[in-house]
KELOVO-423620 format. One record per residue (C-alpha): residue number from 1; residue in three letters; x, y, z. Coordinates in nm, 3 decimals, always signed. Layout:
// KELOVO-423620
+-----+------+---------+---------+---------+
| seq | type |    east |   north |      up |
+-----+------+---------+---------+---------+
| NUM |  ala |       X |       Y |       Z |
...
+-----+------+---------+---------+---------+
//
This chain:
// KELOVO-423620
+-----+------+---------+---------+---------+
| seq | type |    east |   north |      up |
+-----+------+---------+---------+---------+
|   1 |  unk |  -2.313 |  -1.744 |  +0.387 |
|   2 |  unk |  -2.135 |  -1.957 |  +0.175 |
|   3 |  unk |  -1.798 |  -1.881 |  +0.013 |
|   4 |  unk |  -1.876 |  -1.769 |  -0.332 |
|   5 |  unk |  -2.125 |  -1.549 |  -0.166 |
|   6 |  unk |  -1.919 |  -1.403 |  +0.026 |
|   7 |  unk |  -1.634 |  -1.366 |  -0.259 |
|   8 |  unk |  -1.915 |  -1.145 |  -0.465 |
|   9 |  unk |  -2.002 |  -0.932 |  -0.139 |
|  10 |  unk |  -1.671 |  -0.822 |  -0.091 |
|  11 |  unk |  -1.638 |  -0.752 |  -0.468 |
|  12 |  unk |  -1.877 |  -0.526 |  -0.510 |
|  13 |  unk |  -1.833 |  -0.355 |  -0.170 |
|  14 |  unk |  -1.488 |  -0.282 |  -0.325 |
|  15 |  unk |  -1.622 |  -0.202 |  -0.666 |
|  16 |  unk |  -1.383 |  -0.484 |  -0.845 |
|  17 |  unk |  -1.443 |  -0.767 |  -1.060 |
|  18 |  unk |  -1.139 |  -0.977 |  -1.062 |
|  19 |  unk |  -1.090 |  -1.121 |  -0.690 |
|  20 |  unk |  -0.719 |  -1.181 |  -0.745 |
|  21 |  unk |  -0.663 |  -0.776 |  -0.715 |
|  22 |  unk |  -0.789 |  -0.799 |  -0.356 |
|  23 |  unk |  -0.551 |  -0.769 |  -0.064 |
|  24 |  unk |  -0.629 |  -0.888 |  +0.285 |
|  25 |  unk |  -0.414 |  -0.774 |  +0.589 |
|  26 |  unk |  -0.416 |  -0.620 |  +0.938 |
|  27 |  unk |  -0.213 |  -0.281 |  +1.021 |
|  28 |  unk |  -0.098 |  -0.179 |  +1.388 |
|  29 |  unk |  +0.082 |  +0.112 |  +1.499 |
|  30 |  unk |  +0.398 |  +0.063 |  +1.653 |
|  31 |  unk |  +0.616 |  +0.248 |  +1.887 |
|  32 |  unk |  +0.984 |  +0.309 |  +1.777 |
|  33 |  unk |  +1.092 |  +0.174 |  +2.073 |
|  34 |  unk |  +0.962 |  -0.151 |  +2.001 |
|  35 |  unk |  +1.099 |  -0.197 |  +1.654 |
|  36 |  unk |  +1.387 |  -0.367 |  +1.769 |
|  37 |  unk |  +1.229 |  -0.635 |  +2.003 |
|  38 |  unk |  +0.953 |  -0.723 |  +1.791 |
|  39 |  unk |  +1.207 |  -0.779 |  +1.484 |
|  40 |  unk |  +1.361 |  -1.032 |  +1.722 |
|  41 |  unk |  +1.017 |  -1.215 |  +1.726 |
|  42 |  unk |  +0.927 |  -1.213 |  +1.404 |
|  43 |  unk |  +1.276 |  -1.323 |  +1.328 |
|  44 |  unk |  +1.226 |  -1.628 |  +1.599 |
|  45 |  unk |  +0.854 |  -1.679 |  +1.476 |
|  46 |  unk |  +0.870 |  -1.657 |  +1.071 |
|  47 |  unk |  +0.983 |  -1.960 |  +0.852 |
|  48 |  unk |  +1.223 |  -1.734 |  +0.678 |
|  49 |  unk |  +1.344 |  -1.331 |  +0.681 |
|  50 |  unk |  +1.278 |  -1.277 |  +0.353 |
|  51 |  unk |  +1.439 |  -0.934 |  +0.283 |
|  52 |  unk |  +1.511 |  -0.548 |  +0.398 |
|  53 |  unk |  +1.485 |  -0.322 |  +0.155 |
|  54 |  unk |  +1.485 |  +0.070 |  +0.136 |
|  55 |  unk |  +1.288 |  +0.248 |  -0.165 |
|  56 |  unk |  +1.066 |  +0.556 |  -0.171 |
|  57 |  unk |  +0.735 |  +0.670 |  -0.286 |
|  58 |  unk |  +0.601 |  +0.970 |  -0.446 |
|  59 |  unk |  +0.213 |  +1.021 |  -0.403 |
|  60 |  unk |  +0.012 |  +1.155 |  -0.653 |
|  61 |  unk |  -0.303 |  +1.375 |  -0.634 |
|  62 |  unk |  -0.518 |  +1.630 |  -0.744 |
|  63 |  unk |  -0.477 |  +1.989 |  -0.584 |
|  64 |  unk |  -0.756 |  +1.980 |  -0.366 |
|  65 |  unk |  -0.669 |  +1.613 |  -0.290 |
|  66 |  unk |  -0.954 |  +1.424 |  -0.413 |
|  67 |  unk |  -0.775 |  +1.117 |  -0.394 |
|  68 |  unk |  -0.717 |  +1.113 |  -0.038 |
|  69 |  unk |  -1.105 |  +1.201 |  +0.037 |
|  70 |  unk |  -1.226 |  +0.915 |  -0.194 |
|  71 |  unk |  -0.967 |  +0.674 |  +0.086 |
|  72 |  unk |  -0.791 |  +0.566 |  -0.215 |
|  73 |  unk |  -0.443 |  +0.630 |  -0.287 |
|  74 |  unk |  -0.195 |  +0.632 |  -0.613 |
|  75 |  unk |  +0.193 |  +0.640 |  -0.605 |
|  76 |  unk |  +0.526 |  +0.646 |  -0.801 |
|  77 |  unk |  +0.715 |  +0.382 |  -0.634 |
|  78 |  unk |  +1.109 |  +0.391 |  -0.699 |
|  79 |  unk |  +1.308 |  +0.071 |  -0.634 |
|  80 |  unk |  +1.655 |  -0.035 |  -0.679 |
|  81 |  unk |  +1.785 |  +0.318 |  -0.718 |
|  82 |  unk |  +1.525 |  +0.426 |  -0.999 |
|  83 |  unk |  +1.649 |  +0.125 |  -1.191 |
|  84 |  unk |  +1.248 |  -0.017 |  -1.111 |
|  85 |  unk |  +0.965 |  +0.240 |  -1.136 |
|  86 |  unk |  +0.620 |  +0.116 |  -1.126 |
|  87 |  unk |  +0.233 |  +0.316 |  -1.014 |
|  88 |  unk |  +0.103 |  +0.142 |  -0.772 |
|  89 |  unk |  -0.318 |  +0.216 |  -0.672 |
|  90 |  unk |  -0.507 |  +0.109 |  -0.396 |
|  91 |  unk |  -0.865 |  +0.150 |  -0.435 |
|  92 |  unk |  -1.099 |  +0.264 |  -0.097 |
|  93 |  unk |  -1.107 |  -0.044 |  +0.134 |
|  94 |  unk |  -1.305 |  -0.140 |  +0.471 |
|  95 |  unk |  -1.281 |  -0.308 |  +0.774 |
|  96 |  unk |  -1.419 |  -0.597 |  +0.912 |
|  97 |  unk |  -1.308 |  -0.719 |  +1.231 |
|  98 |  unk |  -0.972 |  -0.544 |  +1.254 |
|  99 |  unk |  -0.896 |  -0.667 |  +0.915 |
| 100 |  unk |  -0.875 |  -0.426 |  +0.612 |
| 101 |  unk |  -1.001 |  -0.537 |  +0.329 |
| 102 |  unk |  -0.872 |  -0.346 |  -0.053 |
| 103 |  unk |  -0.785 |  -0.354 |  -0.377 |
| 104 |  unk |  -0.440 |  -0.333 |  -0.506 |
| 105 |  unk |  -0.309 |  -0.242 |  -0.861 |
| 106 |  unk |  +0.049 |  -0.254 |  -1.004 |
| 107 |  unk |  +0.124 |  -0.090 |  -1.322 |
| 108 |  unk |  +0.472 |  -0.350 |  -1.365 |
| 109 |  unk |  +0.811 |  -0.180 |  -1.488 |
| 110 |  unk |  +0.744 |  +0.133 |  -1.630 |
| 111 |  unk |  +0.987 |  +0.104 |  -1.964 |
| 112 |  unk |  +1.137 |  +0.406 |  -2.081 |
| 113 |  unk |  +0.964 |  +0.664 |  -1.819 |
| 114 |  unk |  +1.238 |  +0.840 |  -1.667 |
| 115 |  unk |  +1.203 |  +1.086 |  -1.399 |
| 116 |  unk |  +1.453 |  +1.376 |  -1.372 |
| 117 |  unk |  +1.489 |  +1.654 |  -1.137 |
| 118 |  unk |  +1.324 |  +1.956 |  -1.141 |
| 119 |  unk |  +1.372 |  +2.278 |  -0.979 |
| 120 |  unk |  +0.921 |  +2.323 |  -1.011 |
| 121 |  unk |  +0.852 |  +1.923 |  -0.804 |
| 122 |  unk |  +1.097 |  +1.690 |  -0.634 |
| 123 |  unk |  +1.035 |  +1.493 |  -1.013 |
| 124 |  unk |  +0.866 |  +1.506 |  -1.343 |
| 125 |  unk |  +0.818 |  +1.282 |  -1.623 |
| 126 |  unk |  +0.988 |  +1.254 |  -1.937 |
| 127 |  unk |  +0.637 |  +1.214 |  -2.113 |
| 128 |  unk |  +0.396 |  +1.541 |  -2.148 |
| 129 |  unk |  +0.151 |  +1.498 |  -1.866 |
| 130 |  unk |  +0.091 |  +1.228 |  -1.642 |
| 131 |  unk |  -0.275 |  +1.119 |  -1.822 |
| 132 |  unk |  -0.025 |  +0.970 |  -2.096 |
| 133 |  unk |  +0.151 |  +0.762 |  -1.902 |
| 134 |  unk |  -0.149 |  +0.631 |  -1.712 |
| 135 |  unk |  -0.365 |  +0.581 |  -2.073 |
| 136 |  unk |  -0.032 |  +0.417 |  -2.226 |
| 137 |  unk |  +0.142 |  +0.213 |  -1.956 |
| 138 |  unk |  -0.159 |  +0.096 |  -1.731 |
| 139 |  unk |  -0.309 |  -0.283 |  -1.746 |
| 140 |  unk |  -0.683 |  -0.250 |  -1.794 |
| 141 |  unk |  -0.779 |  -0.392 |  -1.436 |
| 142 |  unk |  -0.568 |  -0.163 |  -1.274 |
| 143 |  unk |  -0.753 |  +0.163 |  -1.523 |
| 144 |  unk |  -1.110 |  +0.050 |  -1.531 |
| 145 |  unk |  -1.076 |  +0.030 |  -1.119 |
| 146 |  unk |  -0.971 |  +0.379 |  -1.111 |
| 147 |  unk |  -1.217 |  +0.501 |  -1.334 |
| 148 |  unk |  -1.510 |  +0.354 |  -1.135 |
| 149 |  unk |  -1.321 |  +0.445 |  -0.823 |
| 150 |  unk |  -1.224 |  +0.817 |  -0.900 |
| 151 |  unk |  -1.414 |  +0.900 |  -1.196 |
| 152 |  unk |  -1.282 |  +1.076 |  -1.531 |
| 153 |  unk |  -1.331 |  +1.419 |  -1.412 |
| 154 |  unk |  -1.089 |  +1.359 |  -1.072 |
| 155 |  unk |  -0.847 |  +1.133 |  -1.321 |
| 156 |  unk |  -0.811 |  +1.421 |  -1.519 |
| 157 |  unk |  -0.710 |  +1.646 |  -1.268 |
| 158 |  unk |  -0.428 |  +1.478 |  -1.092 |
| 159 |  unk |  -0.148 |  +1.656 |  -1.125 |
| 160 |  unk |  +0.083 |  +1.651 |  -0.810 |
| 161 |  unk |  +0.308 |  +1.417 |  -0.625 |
| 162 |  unk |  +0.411 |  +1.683 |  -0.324 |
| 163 |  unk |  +0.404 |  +1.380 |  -0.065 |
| 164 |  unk |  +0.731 |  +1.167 |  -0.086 |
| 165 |  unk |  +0.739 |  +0.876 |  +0.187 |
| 166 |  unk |  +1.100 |  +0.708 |  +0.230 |
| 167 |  unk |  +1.068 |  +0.391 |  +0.353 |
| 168 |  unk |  +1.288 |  +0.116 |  +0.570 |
| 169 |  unk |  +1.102 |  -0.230 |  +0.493 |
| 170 |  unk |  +1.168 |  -0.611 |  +0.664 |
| 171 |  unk |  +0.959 |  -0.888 |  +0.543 |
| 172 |  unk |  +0.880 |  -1.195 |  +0.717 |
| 173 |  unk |  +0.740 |  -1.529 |  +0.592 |
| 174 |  unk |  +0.539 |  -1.746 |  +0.773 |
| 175 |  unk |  +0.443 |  -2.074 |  +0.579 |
| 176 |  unk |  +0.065 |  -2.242 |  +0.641 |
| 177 |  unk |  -0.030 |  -2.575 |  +0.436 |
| 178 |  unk |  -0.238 |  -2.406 |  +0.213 |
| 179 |  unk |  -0.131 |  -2.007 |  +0.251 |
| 180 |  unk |  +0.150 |  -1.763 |  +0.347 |
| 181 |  unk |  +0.126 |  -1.469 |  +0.606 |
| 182 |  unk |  +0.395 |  -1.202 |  +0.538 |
| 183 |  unk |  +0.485 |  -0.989 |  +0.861 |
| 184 |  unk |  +0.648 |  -0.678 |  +0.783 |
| 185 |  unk |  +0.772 |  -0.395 |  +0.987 |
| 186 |  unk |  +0.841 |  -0.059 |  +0.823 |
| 187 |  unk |  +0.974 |  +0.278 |  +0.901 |
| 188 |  unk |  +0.873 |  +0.572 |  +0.736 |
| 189 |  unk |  +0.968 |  +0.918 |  +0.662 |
| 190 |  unk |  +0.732 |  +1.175 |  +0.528 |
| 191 |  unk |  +0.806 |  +1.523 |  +0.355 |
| 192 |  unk |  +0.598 |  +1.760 |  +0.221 |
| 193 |  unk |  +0.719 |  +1.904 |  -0.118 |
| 194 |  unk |  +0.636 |  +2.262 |  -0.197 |
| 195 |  unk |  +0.829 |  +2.461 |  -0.493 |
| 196 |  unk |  +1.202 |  +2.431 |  -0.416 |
| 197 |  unk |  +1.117 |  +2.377 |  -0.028 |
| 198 |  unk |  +1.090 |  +2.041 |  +0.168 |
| 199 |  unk |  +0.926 |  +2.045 |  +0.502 |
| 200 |  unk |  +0.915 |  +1.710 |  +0.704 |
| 201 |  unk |  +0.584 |  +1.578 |  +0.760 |
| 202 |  unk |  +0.645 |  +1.269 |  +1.065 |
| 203 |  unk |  +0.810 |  +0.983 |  +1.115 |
| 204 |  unk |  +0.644 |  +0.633 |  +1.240 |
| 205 |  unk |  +0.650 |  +0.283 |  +1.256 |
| 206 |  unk |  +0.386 |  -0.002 |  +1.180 |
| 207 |  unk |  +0.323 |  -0.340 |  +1.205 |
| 208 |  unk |  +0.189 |  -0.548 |  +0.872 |
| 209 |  unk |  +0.084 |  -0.890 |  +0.776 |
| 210 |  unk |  -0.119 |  -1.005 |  +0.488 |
| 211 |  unk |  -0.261 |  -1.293 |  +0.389 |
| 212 |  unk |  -0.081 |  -1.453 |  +0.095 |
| 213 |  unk |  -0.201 |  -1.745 |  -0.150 |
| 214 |  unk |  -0.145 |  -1.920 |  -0.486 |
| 215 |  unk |  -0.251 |  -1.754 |  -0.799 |
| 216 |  unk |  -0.406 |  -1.473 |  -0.516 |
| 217 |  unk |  -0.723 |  -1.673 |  -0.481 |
| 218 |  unk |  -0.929 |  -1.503 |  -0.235 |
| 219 |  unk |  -1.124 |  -1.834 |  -0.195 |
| 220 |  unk |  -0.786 |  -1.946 |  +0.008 |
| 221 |  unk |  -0.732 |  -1.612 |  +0.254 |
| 222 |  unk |  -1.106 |  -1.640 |  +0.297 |
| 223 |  unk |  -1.103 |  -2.018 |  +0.467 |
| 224 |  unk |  -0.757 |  -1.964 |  +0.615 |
| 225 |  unk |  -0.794 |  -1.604 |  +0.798 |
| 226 |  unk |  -0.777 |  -1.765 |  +1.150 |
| 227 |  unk |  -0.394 |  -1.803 |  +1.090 |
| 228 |  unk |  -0.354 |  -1.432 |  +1.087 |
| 229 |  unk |  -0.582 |  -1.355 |  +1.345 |
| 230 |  unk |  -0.428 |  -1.624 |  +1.559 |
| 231 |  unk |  -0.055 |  -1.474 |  +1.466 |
| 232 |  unk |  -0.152 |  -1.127 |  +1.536 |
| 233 |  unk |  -0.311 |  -1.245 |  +1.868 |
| 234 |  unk |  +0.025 |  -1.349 |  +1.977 |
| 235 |  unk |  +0.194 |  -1.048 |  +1.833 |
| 236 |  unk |  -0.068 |  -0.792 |  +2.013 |
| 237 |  unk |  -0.066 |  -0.996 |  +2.327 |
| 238 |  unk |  +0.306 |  -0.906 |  +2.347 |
| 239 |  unk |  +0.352 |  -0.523 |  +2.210 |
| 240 |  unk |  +0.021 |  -0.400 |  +2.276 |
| 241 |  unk |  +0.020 |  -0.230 |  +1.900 |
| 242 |  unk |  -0.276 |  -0.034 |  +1.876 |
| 243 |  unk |  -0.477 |  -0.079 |  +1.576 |
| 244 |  unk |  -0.408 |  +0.128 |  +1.279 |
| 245 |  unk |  -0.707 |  +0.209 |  +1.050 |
| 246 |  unk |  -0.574 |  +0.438 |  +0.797 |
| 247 |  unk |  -0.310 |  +0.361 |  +0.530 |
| 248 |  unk |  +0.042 |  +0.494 |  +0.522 |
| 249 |  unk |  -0.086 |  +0.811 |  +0.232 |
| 250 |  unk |  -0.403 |  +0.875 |  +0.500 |
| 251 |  unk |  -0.175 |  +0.862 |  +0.826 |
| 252 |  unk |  +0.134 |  +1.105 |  +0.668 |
| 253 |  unk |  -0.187 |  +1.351 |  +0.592 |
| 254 |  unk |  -0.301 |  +1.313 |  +0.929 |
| 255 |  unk |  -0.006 |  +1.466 |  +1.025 |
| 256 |  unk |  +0.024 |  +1.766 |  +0.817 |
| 257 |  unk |  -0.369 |  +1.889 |  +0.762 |
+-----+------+---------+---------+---------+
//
């Protein structure tokens, strides 16, 4: 199978039609205990420690979670404080040899959509419902995926965010001639928001890397994938990190239902 061929098969498998909003990368479970030791790796390993950052995310959903059962998720991430608010969707992915292949959408900077406490959710919008802010702040990719994803009917119905994930983040870089592998290692917290009560949900750790390339061309992760398999290898060989198929909005409800 040649690699254009290949390109399209993945494609439609992921219902897309722009290859750059694909994301390639392999997920492992691993033990708090081992956080430590395999930061000193990566930190021996990588070509550079790029950066730790803490932020958290805010899941959103229908009531009867249709989201989650279509494998696809959609969050409220808040950076820098709330100074950098952006949606983020990931459409249903697959796997293929240990490797999960998905889309990924990013709405950019949300301007002037403020989210303020409320006594009702952990946050609300300063806009009347959140179908507004997806129909005016969205990029086309990122909506037309979600409609042939979801569907109108589930689109229309989302109207919680009771899952908030805080998150501990360290990237790694690891330069290739013609890609870029980025390790990362995250902690995460999960709570469960229900009127004015919060109820924990778990807290784990995982192992990350995806595949990286200029302009995102898939063409490049496609001919280059050996270097994470053969970086992994090493990394596996060492921890023993389990494989990890769900994603971090699957795994927290894993926990809880």
């Amino acid at each position: 199978m040649n690699i254009q061929t290949q390109i399209k098969k993945i494609c439609d498998s992921l219902q897309i039609k722009d290859d750059r909003f694909i994301e390639i990368e392999r997920k492992r479970k691993l033990r708090l205990e081992d956080f430590k030791e395999l930061r000193g790796f990566l930190i021996k390993h990588s070509s550079s420690h790029e950066k730790k950052v803490s932020f958290f995310d805010q899941y959103l959903d229908t009531k009867d979670m249709s989201i989650a059962k279509k494998g696809a998720s959609l969050r409220i991430r808040y950076k820098q404080d709330g100074a950098k608010v952006y949606i983020q969707y990931k459409g249903p992915g697959f796997l293929h040899k240990g490797i999960l292949f998905r889309s990924e959408f990013n709405s950019g900077k949300l301007p002037d959509v403020v989210l303020k406490a409320s006594h009702k959710r952990f946050v609300h919008f300063n806009e009347k419902n959140l179908r507004a802010i997806m129909f005016n702040h969205l990029p086309q990719e990122m909506s037309e995926a979600m409609k042939t994803h979801l569907g109108p009917k589930i689109l229309s119905k989302i109207s919680v965010g009771n899952l908030i994930c805080i998150y501990q983040k360290e990237k790694f870089i690891i330069n290739r001639s013609k890609i870029m592998l980025e390790p990362s290692i995250d902690k995460i917290c999960s709570f469960y928001v229900r009127g004015e009560c919060i109820y924990p949900m778990a807290t784990f750790s995982e192992y990350e890397n995806e595949i990286k390339a200029e302009n995102n061309s898939l063409e490049k992760k496609l001919n280059n994938l050996d270097h994470l398999v053969k970086f992994d290898k090493a990394v596996i060989s060492k921890f023993g990190l389990p494989a990890e198929s769900k994603d971090k909005y699957q795994r927290c409800l894993s926990f809880f239902i």
